[in-house]
C-alpha positions as CSV (number, residue, x, y, z in Angstrom):
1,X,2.5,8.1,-21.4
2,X,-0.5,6.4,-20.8
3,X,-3.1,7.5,-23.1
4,X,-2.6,5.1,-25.9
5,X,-4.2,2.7,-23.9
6,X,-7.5,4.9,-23.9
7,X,-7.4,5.4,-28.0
8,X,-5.4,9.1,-27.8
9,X,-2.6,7.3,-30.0
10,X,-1.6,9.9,-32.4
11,X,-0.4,13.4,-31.0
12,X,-3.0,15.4,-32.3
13,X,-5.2,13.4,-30.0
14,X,-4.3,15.1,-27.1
15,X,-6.0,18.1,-28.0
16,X,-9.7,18.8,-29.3
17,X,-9.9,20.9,-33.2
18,X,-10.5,24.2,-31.7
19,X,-7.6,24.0,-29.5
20,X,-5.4,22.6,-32.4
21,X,-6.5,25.4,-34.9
22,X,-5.8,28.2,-32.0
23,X,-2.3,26.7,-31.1
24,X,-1.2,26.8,-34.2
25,X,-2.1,30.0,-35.1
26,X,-0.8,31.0,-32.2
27,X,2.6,29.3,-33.5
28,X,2.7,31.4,-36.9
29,X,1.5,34.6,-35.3
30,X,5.3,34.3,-33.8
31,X,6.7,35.1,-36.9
32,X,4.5,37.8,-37.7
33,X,5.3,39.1,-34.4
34,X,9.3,39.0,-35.0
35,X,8.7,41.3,-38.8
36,X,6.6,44.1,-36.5
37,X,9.4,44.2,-33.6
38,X,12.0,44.0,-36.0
39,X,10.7,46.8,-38.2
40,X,9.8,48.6,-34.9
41,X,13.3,48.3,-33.6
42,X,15.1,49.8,-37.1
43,X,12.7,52.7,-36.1
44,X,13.6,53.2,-33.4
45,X,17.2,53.8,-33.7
46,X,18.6,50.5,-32.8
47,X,21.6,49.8,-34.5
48,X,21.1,46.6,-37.4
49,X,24.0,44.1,-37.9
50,X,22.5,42.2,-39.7
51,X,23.0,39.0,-37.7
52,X,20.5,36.8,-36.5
53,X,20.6,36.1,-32.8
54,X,21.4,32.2,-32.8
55,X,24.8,33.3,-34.3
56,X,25.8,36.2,-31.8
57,X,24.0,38.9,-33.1
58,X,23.5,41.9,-30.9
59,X,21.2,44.4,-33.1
60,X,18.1,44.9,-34.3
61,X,17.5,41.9,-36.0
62,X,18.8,39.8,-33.1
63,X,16.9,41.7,-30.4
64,X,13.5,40.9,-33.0
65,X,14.8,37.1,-32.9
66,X,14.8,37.5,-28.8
67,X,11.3,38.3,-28.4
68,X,9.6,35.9,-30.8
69,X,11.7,33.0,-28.6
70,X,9.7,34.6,-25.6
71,X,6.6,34.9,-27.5
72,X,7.3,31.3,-28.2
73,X,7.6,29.8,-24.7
74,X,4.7,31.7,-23.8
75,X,2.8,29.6,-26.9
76,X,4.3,26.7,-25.1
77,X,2.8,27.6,-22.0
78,X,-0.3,28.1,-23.5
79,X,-0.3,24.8,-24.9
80,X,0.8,23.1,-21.6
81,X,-3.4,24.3,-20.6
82,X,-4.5,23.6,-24.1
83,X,-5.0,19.8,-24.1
84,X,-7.0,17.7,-23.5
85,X,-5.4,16.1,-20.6
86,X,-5.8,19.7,-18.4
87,X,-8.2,18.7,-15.6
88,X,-9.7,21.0,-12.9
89,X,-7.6,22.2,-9.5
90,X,-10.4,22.3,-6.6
91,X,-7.4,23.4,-4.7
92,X,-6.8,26.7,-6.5
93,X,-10.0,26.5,-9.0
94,X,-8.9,26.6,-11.9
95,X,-7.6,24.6,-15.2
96,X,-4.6,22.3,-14.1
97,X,-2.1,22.3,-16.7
98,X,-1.4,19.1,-18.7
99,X,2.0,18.6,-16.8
100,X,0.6,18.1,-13.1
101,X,3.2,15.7,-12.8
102,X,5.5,14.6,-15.1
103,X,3.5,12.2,-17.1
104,X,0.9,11.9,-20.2
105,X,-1.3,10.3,-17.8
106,X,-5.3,9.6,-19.2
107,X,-7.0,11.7,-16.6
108,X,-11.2,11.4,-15.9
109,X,-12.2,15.2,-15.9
110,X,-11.4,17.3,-18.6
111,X,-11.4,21.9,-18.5
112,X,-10.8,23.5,-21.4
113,X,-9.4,27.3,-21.1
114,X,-10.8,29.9,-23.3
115,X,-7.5,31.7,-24.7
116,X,-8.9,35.0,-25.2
117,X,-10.8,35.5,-21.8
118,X,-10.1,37.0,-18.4
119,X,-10.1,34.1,-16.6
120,X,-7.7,31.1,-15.8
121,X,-5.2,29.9,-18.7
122,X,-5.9,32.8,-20.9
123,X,-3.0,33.7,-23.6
124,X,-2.2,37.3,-22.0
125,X,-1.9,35.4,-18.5
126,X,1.0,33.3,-20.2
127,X,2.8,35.9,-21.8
128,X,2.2,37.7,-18.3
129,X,4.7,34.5,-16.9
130,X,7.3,35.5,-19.1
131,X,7.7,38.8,-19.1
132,X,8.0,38.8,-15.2
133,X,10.8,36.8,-15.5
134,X,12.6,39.0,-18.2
135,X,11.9,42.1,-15.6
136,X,13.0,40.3,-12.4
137,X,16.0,38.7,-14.2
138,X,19.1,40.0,-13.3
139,X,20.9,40.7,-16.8
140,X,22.6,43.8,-16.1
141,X,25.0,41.7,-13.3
142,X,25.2,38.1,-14.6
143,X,24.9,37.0,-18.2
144,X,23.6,33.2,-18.9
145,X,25.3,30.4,-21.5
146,X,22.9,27.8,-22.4
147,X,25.1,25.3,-24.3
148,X,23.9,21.8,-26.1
149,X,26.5,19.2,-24.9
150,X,26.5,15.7,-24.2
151,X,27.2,14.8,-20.6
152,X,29.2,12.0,-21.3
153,X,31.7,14.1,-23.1
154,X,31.0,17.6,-22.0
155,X,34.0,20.2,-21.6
156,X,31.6,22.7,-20.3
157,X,32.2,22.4,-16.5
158,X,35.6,22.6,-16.4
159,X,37.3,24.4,-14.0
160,X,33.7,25.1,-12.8
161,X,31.0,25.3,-9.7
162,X,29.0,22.7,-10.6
163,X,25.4,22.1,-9.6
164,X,23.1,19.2,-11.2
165,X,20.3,17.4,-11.6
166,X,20.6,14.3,-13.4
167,X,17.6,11.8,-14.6
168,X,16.1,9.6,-12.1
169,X,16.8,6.6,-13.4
170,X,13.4,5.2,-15.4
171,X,11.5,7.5,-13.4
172,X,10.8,9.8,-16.3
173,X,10.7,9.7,-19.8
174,X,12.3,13.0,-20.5
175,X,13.2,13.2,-24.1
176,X,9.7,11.7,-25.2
177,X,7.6,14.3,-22.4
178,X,9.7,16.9,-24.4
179,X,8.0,16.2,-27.6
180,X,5.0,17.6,-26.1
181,X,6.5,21.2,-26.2
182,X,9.1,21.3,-28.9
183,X,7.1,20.4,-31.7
184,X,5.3,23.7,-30.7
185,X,8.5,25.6,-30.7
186,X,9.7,23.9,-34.0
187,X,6.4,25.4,-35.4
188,X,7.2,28.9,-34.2
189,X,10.9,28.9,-33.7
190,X,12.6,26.8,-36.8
191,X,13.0,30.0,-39.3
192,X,14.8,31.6,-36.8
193,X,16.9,29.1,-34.6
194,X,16.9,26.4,-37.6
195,X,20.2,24.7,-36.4
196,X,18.7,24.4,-32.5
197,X,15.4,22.7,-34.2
198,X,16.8,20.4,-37.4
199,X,15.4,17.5,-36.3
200,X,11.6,17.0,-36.3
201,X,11.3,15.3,-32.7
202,X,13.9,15.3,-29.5
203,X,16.9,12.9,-29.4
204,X,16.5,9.9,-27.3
205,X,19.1,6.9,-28.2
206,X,21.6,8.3,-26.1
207,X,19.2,9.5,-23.3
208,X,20.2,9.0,-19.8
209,X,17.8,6.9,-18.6
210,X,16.5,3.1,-18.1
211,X,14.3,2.4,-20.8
212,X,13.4,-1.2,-21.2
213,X,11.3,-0.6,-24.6
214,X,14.7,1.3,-26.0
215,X,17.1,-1.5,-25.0
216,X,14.7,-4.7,-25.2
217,X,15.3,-6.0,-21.4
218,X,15.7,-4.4,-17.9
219,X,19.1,-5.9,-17.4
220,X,20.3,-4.3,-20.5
221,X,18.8,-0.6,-19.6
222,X,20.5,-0.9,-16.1
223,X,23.8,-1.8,-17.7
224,X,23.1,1.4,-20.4
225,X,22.5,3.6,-17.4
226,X,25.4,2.6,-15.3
227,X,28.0,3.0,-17.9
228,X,26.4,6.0,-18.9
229,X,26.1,7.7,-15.5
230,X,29.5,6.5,-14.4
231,X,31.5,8.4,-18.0
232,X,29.3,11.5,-16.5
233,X,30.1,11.9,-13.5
234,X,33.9,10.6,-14.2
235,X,33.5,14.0,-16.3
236,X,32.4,16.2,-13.8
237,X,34.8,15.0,-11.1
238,X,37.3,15.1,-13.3
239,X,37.0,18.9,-14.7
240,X,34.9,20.9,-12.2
241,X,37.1,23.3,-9.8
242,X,39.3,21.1,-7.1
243,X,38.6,23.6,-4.8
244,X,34.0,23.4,-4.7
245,X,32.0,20.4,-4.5
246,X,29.9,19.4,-6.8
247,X,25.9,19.1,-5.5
248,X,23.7,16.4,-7.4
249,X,19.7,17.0,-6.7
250,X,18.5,13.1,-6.3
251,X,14.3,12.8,-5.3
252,X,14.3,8.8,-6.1
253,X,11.9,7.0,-3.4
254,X,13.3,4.0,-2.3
255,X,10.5,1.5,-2.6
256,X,12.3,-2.5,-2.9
257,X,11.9,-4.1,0.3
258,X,13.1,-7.9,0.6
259,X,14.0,-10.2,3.4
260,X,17.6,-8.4,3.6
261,X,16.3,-5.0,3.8
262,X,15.0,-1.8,2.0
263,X,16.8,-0.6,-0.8
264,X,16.1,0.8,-4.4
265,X,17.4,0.4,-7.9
266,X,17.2,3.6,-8.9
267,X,19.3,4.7,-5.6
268,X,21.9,2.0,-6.3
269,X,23.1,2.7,-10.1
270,X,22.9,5.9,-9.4
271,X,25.0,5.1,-6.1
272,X,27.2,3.2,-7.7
273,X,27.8,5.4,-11.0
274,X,28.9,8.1,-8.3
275,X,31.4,5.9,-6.4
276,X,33.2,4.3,-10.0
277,X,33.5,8.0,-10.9
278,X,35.9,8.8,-7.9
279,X,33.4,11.0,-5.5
280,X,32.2,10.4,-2.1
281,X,29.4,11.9,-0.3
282,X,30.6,14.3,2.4
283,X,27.2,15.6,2.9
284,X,23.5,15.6,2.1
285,X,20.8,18.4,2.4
286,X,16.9,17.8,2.4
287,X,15.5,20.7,0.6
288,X,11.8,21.3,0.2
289,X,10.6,22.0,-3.5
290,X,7.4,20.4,-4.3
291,X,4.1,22.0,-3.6
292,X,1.6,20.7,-1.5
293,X,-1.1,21.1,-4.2
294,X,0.5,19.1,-7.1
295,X,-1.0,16.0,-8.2
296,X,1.5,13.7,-7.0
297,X,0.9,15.2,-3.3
298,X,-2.2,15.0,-3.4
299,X,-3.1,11.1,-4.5
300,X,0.2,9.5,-3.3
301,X,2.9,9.9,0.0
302,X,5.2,11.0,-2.7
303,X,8.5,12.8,-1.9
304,X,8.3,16.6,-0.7
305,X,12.4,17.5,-0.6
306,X,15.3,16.8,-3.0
307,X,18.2,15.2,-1.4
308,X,20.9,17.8,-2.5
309,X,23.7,15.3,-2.7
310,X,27.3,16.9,-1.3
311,X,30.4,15.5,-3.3
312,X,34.1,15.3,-3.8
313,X,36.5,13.8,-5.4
314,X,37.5,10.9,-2.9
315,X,41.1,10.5,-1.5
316,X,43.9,8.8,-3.4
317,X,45.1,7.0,-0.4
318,X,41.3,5.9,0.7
319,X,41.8,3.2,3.4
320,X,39.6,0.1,3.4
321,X,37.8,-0.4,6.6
322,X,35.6,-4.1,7.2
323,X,31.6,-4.9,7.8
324,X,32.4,-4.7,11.4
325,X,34.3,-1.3,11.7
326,X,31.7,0.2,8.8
327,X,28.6,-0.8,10.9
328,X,30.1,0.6,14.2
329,X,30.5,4.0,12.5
330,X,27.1,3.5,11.0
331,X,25.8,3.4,14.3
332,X,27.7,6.4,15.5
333,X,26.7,8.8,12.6
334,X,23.3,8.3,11.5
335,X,21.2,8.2,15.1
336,X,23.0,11.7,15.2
337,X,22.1,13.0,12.0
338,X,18.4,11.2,12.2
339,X,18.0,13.1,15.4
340,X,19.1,16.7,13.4
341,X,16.3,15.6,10.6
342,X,13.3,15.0,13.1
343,X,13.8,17.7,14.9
344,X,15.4,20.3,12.6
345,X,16.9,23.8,14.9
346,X,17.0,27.3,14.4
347,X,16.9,27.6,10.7
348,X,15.9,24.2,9.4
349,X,12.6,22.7,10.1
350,X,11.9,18.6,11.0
351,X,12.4,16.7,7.6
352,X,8.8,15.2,6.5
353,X,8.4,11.8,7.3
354,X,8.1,11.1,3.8
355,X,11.5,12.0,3.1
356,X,13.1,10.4,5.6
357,X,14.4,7.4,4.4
358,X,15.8,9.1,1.2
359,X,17.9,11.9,3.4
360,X,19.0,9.1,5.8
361,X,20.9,7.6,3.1
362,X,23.4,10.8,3.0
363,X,24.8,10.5,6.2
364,X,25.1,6.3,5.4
365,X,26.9,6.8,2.2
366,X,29.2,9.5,3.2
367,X,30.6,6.7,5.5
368,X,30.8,4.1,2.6
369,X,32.0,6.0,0.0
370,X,34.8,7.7,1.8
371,X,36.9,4.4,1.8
372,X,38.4,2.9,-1.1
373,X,36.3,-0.5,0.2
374,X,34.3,-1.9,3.1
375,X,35.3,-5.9,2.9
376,X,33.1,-8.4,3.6
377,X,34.0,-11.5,6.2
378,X,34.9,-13.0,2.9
379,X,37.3,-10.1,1.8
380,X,35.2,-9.3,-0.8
381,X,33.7,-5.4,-1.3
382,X,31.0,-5.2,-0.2
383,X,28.0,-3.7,-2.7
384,X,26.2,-0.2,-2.9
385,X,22.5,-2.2,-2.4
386,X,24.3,-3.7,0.5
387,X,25.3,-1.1,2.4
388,X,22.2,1.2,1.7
389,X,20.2,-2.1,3.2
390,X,22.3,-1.5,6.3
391,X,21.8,1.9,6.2
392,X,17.8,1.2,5.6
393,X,18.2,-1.3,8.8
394,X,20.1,1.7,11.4
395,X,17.3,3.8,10.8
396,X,14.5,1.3,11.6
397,X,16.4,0.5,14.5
398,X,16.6,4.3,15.4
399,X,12.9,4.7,15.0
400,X,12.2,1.2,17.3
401,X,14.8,2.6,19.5
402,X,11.8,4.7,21.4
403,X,10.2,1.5,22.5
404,X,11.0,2.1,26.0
405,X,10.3,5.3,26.0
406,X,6.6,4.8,25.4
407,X,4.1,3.4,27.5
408,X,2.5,-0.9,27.3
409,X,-0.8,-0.1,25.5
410,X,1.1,2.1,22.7
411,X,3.5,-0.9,22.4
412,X,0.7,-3.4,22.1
413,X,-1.0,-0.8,19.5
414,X,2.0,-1.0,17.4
415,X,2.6,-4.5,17.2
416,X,-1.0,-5.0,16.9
417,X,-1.1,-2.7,13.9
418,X,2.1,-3.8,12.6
419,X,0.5,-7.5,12.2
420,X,-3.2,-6.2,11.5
421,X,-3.5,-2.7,10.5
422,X,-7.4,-1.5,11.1
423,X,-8.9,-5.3,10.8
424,X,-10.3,-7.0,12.7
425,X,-8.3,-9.9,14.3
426,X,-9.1,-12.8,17.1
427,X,-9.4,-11.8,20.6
428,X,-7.0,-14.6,21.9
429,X,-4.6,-13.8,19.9
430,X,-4.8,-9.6,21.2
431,X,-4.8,-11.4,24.8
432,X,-1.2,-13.3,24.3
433,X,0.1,-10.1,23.1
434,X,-1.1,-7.4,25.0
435,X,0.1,-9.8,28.3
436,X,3.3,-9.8,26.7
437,X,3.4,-5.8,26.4
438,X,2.5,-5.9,29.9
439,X,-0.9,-4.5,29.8
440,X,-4.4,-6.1,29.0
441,X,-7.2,-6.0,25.9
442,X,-9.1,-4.3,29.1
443,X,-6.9,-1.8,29.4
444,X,-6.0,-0.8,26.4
445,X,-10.1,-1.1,25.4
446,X,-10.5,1.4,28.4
447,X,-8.1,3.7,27.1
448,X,-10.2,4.3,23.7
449,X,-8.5,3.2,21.1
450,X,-9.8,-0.3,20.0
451,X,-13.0,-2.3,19.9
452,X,-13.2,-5.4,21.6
453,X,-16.6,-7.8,21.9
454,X,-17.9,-10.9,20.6
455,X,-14.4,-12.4,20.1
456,X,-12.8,-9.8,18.0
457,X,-10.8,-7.0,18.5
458,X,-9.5,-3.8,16.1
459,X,-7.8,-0.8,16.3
460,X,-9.9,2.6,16.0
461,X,-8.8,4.8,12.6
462,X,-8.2,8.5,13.7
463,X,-11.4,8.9,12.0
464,X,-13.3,6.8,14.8
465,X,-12.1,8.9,17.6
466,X,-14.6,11.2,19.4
467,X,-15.1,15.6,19.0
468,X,-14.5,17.2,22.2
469,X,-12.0,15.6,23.6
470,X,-9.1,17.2,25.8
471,X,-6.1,15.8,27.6
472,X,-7.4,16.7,30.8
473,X,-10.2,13.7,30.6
474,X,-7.6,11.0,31.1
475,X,-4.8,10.8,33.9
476,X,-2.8,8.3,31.9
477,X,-2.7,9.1,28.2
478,X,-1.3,6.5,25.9
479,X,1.2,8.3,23.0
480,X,-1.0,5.9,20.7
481,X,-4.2,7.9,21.4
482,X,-2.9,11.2,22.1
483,X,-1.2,10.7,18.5
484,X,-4.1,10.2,17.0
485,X,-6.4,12.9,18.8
486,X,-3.7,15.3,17.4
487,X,-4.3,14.3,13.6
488,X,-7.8,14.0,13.9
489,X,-7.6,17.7,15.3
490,X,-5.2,18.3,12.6
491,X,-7.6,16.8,9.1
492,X,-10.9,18.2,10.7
493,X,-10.1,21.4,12.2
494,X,-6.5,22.6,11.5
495,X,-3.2,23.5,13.1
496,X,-4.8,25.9,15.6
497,X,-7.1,23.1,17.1
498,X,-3.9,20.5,16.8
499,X,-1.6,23.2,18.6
500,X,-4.3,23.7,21.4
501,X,-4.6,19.8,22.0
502,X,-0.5,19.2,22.0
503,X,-0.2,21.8,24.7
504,X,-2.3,19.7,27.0
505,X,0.2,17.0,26.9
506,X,3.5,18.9,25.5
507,X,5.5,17.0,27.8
508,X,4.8,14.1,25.1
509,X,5.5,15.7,22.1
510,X,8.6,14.1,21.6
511,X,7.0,10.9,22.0
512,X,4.1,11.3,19.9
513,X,6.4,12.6,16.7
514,X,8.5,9.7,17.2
515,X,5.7,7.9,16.8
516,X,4.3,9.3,13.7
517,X,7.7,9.3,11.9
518,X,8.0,5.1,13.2
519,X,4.3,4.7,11.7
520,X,4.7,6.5,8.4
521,X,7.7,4.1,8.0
522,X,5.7,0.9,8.6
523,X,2.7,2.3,6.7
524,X,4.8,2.8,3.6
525,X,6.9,-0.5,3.9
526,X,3.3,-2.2,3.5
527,X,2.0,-0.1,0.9
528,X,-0.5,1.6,3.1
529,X,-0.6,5.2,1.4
530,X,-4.2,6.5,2.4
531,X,-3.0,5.7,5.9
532,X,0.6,6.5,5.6
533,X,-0.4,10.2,4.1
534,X,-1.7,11.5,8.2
535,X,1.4,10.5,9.4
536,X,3.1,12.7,7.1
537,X,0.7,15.6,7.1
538,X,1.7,15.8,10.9
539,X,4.9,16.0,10.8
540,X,5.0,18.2,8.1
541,X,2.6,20.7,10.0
542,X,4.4,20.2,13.3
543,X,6.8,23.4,13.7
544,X,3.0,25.4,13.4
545,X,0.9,22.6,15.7
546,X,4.3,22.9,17.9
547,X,4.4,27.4,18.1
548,X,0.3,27.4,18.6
549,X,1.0,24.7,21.7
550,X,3.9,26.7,23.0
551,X,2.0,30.2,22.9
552,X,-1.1,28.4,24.2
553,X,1.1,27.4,27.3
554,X,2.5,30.8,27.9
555,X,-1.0,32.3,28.1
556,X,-2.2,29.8,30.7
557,X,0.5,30.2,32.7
558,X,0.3,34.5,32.2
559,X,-3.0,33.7,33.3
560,X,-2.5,31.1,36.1
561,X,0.1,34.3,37.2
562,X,-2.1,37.0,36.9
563,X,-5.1,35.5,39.3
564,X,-2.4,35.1,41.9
């Protein structure tokens, strides 16, 4: 939460006095609410036990207690557009609830929703949400338990299918975000679920999570979340059914990058938590679950998937295996399983670029962790932030590995942007490389993708490069400038004008995704986001760009048929 800094220090800051006096009528109109249902039900017929529902009550009184807890989440989602933190979506114009992402941030724009209108964030609207669910929800097969446990010592999952998604390590500030909605739902909800809402705010002392301003330094909030982390998940491999794995959701970005490689904290206690606990990875799955819209999409390359971890409990009689046997099976697995992710098949599409990194560690660990140890030369085991930098390394390697697949000016263009990015650098020093590359500043000039006079040269953005342009102009087409035609087609005018320009040169379209997947990678190891972000928005729209080529191709050559 960042809005202390900007003088919204006090809850009630976050929202203006006519939203605070709506709310919270809102809030008490719950009760009010419950007496008419309840009175409406006895009316009607319904049976009355007498017993409220939070203590298993199934009559009238109960079924009255039901819909005020719906009336009540539909307060709360009122409130989530009721602060003054909601901003404007241009995407979808209208008021962008206070949760865009999962933050209090300060924001620069503020919309505030009128409740009792037609238009966007209105209170019917809200209670509109909720009662689709209860419709659509599929009560009269399955029957839902929420329980209240600690994860640490939970009996709840034994002998059961387990599926879970545990905190990100100090990504989010769960229990203090919650504070924004349950004081709303104390307001409405404490007469009739008091035991659920005794205490005035949410607990956090035992929260999962690595606070530094709970437990004073960042050493001591890794060792809280490690020993934490590794008593749940000793739990859950010790009670859930033998016979099912147990599949963790895990979107942490891997972001630490020094001398010995890419890695992440948050990846590595929570790595590590897993292995003390007795699993092993057998298996990861990407899976796609964040809009494109939402705020963290739109101002930052942040991830798109979950990596759906696969575990199970590892083998008694684990072998250990050494650096040298570990790295050769490394080498084996992942090009293999990085190939599956960039190009996806029948039913699975190519992974974003942005999520590459993070799925790539699933194949990796599922080597690591199904050993008892990998031993160093030393004979000492080696460490999760070890062999994730190893993991980190294959895949860099992977994505270099199409250097000699791709032509001398795209070679110099990479090197060139992997020292300079779009500056401008010394003409000499363009010369020694580009001679090494086996091509010339000439050529590469010729071919339209850099500047070069009065002793300087730079690489053209996407931006720079010119309308009009088709793959028939040039005989020789570097995969550096047909790359970028593509996403300049792509950002200006669409998938349709992107598929039309691929199927010009489709024999290079394996060449020219390799290459957006190597320079997302480099862009992102720098800290390059604006630049970084058309990478990704290419590979994400590639299976589209990729059909419009393909049926573009079948019509020319129905056409080049027909006229013979």
């Amino acid at each position: 939460m960042t809005t202390p800094l900007y003088g919204l220090t006090h809850f009630h800051h976050l929202f203006t006095e006519r939203q605070l006096i709506a709310l919270n009528t809102f809030c008490d109109l719950v009760s009010e609410a419950r007496e008419k249902v309840y009175e409406d039900a006895r009316s009607s017929g319904m049976a009355d036990d007498g017993i409220r529902l939070g203590d298993g009550g199934s009559g009238a009184r109960a079924y009255a207690d039901a819909v005020a807890v719906y009336l009540a989440l539909a307060v709360d989602k009122l409130v989530d557009r009721g602060s003054v933190i909601c901003s404007w979506d241009t995407g979808y114009t209208k008021v962008r609830n206070t949760f865009a992402r999962q933050a209090i941030p300060m924001v620069w724009d503020f919309a505030e929703a009128n409740p009792f209108s037609d238009s966007t964030g209105n209170w019917m609207s809200m209670v509109e949400w909720v009662w689709k669910v209860v419709e659509n929800v599929p009560i009269n097969t399955i029957l839902g338990e929420a329980h209240l446990a600690d994860a640490q010592t939970q009996s709840i999952s034994a002998g059961k299918i387990v599926s879970t998604d545990p905190p990100y390590y100090d990504n989010v500030g769960y229990a203090d975000l919650s504070d924004f909605f349950y004081v709303w739902l104390r307001r409405s909800l404490n007469p009739i679920l008091p035991r659920l809402l005794a205490t005035l705010m949410t607990p956090k002392k035992d929260e999962l999570v690595a606070a530094t301003d709970r437990h004073g330094s960042k050493e001591d909030a890794n060792l809280f979340f490690m020993q934490g982390m590794s008593k749940a998940m000793s739990t859950l491999a010790n009670s859930t059914h033998p016979a099912f794995p147990v599949t963790i959701y895990y979107a942490f970005k891997q972001s630490d990058t020094e001398d010995e490689g890419t890695s992440s904290e948050g990846w590595v206690a929570f790595l590590e938590a897993l292995l003390q606990a007795g699993f092993a990875v057998t298996g990861t799955w990407p899976l796609r679950t964040e809009l494109s819209n939402r705020m963290r999409g739109l101002d930052s390359n942040a991830l798109a998937s979950s990596i759906v971890i696969v575990c199970r409990r590892r083998s008694a009689d684990a072998e250990t295996i050494s650096r040298r046997a570990f790295l050769r099976e490394l080498n084996t697995v992942i090009p293999e399983a990085l190939s599956d992710m960039m190009h996806g098949g029948p039913d699975q599409s190519p992974i974003a670029a942005v999520d590459l990194q993070q799925a790539a560690i699933g194949p990796g660990m599922a080597v690591f962790s199904k050993y008892a140890a990998v031993l160093e030369a030393d004979g000492s085991p080696m460490t999760v932030k070890t062999a994730l930098q190893l993991i980190n390394r294959i895949v860099d390697a992977y994505l270099h590995a199409s250097d000699a697949e791709v032509d001398a000016d795209t070679l110099f263009c990479i090197n060139w942007f992997d020292q300079f990015g779009w500056s401008e650098a010394d003409f000499g020093r363009a010369d020694v490389l580009a001679r090494a590359k086996g091509t010339s500043v000439d050529a590469v000039h010729a071919a339209g993708v850099l500047t070069a006079g009065h002793g300087k040269v730079r690489l053209l953005r996407w931006q720079e490069y010119p309308s009009g342009w088709s793959p028939g102009q040039d005989h020789d087409i570097p995969v550096w400038e047909a790359l970028h035609h593509l996403i300049r087609a792509l950002q200006l005018e669409g998938e349709q004008a992107a598929g039309k320009l691929l199927a010009g040169m489709y024999s290079r379209s394996e060449s020219i995704r390799s290459l957006a997947y190597r320079l997302y990678t480099l862009c992102e190891r720098k800290g390059w986001a604006e630049d970084a972000r058309a990478y990704n928005e290419l590979i994400a729209s590639w299976d589209a760009i990729a059909e419009v080529a393909h049926k573009t191709g079948l019509s020319g050559s129905q056409l080049t048929l027909d006229v013979e």
